[in-house]
PLY file of the C-alpha trace (Angstrom):
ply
format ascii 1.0
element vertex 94
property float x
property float y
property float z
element edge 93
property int vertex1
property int vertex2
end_header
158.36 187.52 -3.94
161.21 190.08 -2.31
164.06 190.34 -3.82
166.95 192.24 -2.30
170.21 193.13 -3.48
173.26 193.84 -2.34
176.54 195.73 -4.25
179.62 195.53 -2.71
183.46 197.13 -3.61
185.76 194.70 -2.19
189.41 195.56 -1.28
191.87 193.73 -3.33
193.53 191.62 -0.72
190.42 190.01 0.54
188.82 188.92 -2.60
189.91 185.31 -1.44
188.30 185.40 1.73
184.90 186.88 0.35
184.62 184.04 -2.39
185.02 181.81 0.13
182.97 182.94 2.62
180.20 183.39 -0.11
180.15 179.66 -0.81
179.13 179.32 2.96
176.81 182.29 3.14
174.62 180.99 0.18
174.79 177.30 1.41
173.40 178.67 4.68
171.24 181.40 3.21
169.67 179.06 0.61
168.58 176.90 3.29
166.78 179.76 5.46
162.24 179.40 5.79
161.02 180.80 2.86
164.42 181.56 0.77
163.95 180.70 -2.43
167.33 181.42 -4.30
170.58 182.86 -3.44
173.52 184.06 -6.02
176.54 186.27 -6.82
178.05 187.86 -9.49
181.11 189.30 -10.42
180.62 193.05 -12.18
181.82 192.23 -16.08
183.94 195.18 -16.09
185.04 196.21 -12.11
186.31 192.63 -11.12
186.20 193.73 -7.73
182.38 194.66 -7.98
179.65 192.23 -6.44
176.21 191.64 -6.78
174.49 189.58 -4.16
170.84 188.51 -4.92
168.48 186.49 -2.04
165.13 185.64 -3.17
162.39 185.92 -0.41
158.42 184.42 -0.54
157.64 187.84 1.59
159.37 190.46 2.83
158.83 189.35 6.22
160.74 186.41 5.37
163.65 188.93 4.80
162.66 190.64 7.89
163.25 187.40 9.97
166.60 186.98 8.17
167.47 190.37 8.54
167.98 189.66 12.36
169.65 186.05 11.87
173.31 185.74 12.80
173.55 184.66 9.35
172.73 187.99 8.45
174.69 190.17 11.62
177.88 187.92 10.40
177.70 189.01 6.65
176.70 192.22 7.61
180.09 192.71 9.97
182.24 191.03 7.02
180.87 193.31 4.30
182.03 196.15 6.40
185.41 195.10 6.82
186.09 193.93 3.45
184.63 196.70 1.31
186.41 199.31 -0.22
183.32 201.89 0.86
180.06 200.98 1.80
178.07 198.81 0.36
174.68 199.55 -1.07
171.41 197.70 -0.62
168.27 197.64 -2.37
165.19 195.57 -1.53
162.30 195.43 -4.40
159.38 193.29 -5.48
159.31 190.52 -8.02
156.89 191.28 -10.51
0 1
1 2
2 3
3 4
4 5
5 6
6 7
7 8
8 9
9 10
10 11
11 12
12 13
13 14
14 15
15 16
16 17
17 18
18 19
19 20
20 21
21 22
22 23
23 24
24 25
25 26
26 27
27 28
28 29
29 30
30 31
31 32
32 33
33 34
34 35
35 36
36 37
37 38
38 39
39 40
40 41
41 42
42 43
43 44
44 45
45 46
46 47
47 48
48 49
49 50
50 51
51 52
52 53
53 54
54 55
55 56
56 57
57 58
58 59
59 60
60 61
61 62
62 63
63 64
64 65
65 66
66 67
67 68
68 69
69 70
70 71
71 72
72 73
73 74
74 75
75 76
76 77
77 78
78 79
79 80
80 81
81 82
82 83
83 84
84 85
85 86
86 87
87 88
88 89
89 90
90 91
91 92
92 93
């Protein structure tokens, strides 16, 4: 299993718009070959802080999502919404 994650500082006035758009993104994520769980947290002290975990059977799985328009549409968001960039980390269950 692949599991890759996904920190994100959003700007203030589009906290809405990210929770909202999460809802969809891990409805449509979750449903993706070979996903096996998608989730997000708020950081406990930097409300503004995000962690975004997907949950892959094999990182080609995540390769095949990584060129989804799921993926290109999140990716775009992120970048607008985000106070700097976001970081990314992919790693193996074990």
């Amino acid at each position: 299993m692949i599991t890759r994650i996904v920190k994100v500082k959003l700007k203030e006035n589009f906290l809405v718009d990210f929770l909202a758009y999460m809802e969809t993104f891990a409805k449509s994520t979750s449903e993706f070959t070979n996903n096996h769980h998608v989730d997000y947290f708020a950081d406990k002290d930097e409300p503004l802080h995000y962690h975004i975990y997907t949950i892959w059977k094999t990182e080609g799985a995540l390769n095949k999502f990584s060129k989804s328009d799921i993926r290109k549409d999140f990716k775009k968001n992120l970048t607008y919404w985000c106070e700097s960039p976001y970081a990314a980390w992919t790693v193996e269950n074990v």
